[in-house]
C-alpha positions as CSV (number, residue, x, y, z in Angstrom):
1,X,137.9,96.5,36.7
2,X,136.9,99.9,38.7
3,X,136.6,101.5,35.1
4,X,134.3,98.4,34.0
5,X,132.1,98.8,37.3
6,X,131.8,103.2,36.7
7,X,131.0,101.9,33.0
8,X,128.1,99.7,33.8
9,X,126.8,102.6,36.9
10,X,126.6,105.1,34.0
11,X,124.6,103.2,31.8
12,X,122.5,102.0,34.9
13,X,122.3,105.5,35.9
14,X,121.3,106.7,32.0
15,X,117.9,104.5,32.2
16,X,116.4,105.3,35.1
17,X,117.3,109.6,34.4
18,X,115.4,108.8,31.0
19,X,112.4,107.2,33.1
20,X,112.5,109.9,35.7
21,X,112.1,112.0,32.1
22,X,109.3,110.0,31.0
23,X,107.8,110.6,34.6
24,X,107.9,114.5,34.1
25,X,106.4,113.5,30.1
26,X,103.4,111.3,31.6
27,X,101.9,114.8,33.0
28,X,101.3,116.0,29.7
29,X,100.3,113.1,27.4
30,X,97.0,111.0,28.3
31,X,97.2,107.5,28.8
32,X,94.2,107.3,26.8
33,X,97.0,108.2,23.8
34,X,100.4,106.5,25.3
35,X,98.6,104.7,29.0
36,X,102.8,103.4,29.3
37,X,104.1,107.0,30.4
38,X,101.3,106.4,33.7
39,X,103.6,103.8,35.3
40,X,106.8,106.0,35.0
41,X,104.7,108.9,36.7
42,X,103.4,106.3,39.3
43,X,106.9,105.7,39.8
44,X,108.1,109.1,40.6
45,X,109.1,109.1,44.0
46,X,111.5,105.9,43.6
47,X,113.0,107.6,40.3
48,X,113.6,110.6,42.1
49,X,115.3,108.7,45.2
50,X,117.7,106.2,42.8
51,X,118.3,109.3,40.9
52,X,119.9,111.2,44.1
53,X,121.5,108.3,45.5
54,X,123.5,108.0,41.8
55,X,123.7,112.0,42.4
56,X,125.3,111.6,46.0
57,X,127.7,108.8,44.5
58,X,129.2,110.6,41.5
59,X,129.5,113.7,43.8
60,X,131.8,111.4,46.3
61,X,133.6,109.6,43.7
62,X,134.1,113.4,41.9
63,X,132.8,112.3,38.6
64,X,131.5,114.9,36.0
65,X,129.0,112.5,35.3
66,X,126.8,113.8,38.6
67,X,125.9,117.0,35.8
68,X,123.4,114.7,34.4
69,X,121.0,113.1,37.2
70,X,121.3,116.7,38.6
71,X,120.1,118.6,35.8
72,X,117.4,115.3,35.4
73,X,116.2,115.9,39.1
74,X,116.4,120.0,38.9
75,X,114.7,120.1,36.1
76,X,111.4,118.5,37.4
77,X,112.4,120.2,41.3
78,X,108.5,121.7,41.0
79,X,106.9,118.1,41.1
80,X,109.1,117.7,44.3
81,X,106.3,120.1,46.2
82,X,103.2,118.3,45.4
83,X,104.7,115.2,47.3
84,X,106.3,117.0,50.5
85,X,106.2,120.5,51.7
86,X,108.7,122.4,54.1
87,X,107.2,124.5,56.3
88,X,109.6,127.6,55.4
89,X,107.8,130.9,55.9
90,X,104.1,129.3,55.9
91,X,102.4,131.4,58.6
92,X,98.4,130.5,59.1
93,X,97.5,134.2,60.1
94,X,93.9,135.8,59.3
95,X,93.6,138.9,57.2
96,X,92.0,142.0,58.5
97,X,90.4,142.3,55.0
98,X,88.8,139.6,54.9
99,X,85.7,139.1,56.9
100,X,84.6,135.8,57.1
101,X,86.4,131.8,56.7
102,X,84.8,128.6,56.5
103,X,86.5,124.8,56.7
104,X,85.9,122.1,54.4
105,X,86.8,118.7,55.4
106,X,87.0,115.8,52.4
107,X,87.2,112.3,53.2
108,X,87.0,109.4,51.6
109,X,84.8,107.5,54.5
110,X,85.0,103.9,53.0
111,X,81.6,103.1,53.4
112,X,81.7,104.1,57.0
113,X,83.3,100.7,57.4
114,X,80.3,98.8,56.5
115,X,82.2,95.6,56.9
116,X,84.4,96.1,59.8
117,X,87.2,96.5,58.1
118,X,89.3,98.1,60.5
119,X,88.6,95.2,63.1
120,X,86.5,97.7,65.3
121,X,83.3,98.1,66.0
122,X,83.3,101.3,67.0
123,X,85.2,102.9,63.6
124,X,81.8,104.3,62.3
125,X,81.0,106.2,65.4
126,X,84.6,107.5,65.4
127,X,84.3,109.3,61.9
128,X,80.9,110.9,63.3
129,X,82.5,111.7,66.5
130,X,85.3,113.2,64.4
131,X,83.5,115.4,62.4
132,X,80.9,116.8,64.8
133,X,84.2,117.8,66.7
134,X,85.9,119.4,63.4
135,X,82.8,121.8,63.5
136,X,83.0,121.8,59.1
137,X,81.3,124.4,57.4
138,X,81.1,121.8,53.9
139,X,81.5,118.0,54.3
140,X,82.7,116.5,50.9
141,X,82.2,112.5,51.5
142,X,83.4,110.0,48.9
143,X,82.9,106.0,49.2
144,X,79.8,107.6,50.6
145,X,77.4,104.8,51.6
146,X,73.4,104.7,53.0
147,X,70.9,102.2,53.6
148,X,67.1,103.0,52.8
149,X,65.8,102.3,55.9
150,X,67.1,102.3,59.6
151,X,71.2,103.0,60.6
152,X,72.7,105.0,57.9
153,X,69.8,106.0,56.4
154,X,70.4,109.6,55.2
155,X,67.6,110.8,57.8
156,X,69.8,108.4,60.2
157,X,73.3,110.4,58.8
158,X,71.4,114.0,59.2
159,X,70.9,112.8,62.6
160,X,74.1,111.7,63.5
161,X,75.6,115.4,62.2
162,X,73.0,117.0,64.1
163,X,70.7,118.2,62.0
164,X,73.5,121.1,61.2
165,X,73.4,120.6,57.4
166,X,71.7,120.2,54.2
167,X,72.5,117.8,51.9
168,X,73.5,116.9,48.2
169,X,73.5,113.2,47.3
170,X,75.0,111.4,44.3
171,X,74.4,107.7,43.6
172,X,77.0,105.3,41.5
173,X,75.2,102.9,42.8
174,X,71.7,102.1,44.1
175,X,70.3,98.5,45.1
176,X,67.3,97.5,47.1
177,X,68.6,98.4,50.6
178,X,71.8,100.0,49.8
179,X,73.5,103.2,48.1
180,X,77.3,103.9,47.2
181,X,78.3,107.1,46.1
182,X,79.9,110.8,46.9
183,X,77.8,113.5,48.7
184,X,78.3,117.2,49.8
185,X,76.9,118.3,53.2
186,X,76.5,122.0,53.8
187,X,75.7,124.5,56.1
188,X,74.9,127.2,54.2
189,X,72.1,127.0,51.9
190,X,72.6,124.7,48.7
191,X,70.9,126.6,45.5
192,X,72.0,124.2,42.5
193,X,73.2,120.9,42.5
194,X,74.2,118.6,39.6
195,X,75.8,114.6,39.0
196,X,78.4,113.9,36.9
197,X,77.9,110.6,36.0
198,X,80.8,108.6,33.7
199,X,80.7,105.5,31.2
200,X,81.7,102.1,31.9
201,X,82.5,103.4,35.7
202,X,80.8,102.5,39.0
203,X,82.2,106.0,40.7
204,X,80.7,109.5,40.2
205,X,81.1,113.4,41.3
206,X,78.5,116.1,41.9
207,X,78.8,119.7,41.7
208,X,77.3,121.8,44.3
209,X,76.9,125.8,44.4
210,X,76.3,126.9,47.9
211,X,75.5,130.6,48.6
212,X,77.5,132.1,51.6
213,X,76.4,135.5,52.5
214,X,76.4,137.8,48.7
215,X,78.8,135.4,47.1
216,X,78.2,131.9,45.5
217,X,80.4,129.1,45.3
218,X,80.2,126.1,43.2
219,X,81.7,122.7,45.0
220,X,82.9,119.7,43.4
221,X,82.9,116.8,44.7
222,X,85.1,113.7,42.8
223,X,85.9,110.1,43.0
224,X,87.4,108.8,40.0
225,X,88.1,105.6,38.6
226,X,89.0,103.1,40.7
227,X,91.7,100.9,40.3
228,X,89.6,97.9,42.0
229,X,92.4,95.1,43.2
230,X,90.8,91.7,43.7
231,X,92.0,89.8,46.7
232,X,94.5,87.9,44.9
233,X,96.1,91.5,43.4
234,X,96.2,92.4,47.3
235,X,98.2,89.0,48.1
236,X,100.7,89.4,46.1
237,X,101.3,93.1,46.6
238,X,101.5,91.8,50.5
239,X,103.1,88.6,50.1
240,X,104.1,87.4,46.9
241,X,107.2,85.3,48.1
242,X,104.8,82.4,48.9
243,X,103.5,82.6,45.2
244,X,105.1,80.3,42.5
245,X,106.7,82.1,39.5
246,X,103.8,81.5,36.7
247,X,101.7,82.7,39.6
248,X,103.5,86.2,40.2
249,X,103.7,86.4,36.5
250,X,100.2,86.2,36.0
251,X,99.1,88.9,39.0
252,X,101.7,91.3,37.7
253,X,100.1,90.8,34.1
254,X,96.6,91.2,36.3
255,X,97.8,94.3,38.1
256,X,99.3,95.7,35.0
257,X,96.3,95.5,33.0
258,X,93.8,97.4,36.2
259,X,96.3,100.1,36.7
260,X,96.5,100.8,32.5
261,X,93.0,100.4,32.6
262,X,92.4,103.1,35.4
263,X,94.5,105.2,34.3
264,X,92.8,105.5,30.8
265,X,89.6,106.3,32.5
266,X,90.8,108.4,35.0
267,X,91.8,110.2,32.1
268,X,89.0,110.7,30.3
269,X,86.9,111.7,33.7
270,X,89.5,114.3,34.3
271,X,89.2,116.0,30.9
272,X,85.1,116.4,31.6
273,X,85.4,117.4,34.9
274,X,88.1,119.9,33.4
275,X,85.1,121.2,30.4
276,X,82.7,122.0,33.8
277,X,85.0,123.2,36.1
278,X,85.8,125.6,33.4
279,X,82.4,126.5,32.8
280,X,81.8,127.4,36.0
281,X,80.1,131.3,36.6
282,X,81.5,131.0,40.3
283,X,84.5,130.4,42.3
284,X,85.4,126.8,42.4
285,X,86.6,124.2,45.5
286,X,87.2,120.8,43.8
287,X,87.8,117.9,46.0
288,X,87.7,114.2,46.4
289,X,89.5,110.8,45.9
290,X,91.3,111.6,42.4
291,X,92.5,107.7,42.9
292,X,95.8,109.2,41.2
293,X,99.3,111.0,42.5
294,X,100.4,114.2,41.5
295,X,102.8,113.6,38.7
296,X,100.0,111.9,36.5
297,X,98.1,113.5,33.7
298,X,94.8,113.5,35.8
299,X,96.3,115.4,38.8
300,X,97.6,118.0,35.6
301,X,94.8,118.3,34.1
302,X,92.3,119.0,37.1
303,X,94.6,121.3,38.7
304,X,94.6,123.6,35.4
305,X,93.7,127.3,36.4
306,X,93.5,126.2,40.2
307,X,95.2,126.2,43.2
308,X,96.3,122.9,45.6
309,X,96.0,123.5,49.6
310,X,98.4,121.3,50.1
311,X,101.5,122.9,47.9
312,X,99.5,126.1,49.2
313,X,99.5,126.0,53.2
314,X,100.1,122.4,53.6
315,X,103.4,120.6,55.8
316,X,105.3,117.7,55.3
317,X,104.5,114.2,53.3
318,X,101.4,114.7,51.6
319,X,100.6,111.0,51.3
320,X,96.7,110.5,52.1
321,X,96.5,106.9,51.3
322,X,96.8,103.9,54.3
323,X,95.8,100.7,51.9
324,X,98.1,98.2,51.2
325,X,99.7,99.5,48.1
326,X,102.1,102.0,48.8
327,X,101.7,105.4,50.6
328,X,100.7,107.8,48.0
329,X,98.8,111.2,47.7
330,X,95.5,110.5,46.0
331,X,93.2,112.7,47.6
332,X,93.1,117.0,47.0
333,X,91.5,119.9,48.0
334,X,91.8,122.4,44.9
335,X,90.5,125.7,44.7
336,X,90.2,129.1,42.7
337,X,92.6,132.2,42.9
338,X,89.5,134.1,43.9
339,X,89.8,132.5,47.4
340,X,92.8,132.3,49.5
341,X,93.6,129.0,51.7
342,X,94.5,130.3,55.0
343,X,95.5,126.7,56.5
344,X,95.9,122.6,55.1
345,X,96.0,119.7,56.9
346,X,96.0,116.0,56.2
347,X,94.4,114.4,60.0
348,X,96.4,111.4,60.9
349,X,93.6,109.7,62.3
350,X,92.6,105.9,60.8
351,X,89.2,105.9,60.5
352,X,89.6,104.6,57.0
353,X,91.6,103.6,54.3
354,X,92.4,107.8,53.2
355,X,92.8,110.2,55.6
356,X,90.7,112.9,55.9
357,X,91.6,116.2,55.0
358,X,90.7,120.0,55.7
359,X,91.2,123.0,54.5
360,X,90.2,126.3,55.4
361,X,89.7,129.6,53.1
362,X,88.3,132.6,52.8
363,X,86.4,134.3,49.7
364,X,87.7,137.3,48.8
């Protein structure tokens, strides 16, 4: 019977090494090609945890078979630090060399909770309050939202940041009274600015080169597709016991088909932003809501020649997300090997559903 039991373990312990595998896989394929290799890297941190847990038990049952889940988990150990990051030998000092820093916060605002969805009124005066206090240097907002005339106007917004910065604005979507996009607020002077707009997608990024002292640097400034959960998606990933069983059927078909969907476009958004970024005659910071985690094909393909803060100076879990669907690290702070990111930090403050994070670097 024990032999029977070890038997079924192995084989149990067999699939989910070969979907850990196809996790590692899903960073180099796009889903646009094979969109089924998304969910296994969506699914990395639970492969990775099953996969230990069958390590840990063959180890105390001293089975030979623990060779395979740890060759499966060491040889994909690198994806381990974009998710959580010891703070071994990470020192935030300043170089002598190095004459001048500046901080960039990004966050993902959510429409400076236009519709109260925190359950307090004073949540939108909180993110100003919080980033008059960070004293930023660039302010990368996505979910960024204005109204034409009156509070949140951006003459209301420039007001609110006192007067510090000029602005770059880009649009996904405009409407008689109201605005949804990204924008890039800067205190040094802005010399070029451009929108990246995509098809069949109500999100958008902007590029921004901002000129600091005799050096130029060229911001970009993301939100990719999102996956856009209805509020019966949101049920059922909440609650789904009250549901009958054609009912969960059907959402899990529904969420299915938004994730494969997002994850086709995301995709596609990530190889043009890859072309510009690229392309780029200047040093580059690329930020924003990538609305995917690290082992995906969108976080490879961004990252390319570039550098992430938060494997860089960053410390502990790097999930940025507080929605209901699980915890995850969506948002990034990238930037070129011609700067160097002194410090990284993800602000546990809920002014939203992302946290906001900062980073702050010099220019070499």
């Amino acid at each position: 019977m024990k032999n029977i039991i070890y038997k079924i373990l192995k084989y149990l312990n067999i699939i989910f090494i070969a979907a850990l595998l196809l996790a590692y896989l899903s960073v180099y394929i796009s889903p646009a090609k094979v969109w089924i290799l998304a969910f296994f890297g969506l699914a990395y941190p639970f492969l990775l945890i099953i996969n230990l847990l069958f390590l840990i038990f063959w180890i105390a049952k001293q089975r030979l078979f623990l060779i395979f889940p740890l060759i499966a988990i060491l040889s994909g150990w690198n994806y381990l630090n974009t998710y959580i990051q010891i703070p071994l030998n990470k020192k935030n000092q300043k170089k002598e060399s190095v004459e001048e820093s500046f901080n960039l916060l990004s966050f993902n605002v959510r429409s400076f909770d236009l519709y109260q969805w925190s359950e307090k009124e004073t949540t939108k005066d909180e993110i100003f309050q919080f980033i008059n206090n960070g004293n930023f240097s660039i302010i990368c907002f996505q979910d960024f939202f204005t109204r034409n005339k009156g509070d949140l106007s951006e003459t209301d917004i420039h007001k609110k940041l006192n007067h510090q910065y000029q602005s770059h604005i880009g649009y996904a979507v405009e409407n008689t009274n109201q605005n949804l996009g990204v924008a890039t607020y800067s205190k040094y002077p802005i010399v070029n600015q451009g929108i990246i707009r995509f098809s069949k997608s109500f999100n958008v990024s902007i590029y921004t080169d901002i000129v600091m002292g005799a050096d130029t640097l060229r911001v970009f400034n993301i939100h990719l597709q999102s996956i856009r959960f209805n509020e019966d998606n949101y049920k059922f990933i909440t609650n789904s016991k009250t549901l009958k069983e054609e009912e969960k059927l059907k959402e899990i078909k529904d969420i299915s088909a938004r994730l494969r969907d997002a994850f086709i476009k995301r995709a596609n958004q990530a190889e043009t932003l890859s072309k510009l970024i690229k392309k780029s005659p200047y040093p580059v910071i690329l930020c924003g809501d990538f609305n995917d985690v690290p082992v995906s094909y969108t976080y490879q393909t961004l990252k390319s020649n570039l550098k992430d803060s938060f494997v860089s100076a960053g410390q502990g879990i790097g999930n940025t997300y507080i929605g209901k669907f699980p915890s995850f690290r969506i948002d990034y702070i990238f930037y070129s090997k011609e700067l160097e990111c002194k410090s990284f930090n993800i602000h546990n403050v809920r002014l939203s559903d992302h946290y906001p994070l900062t980073g702050e670097f010099y220019l070499n």
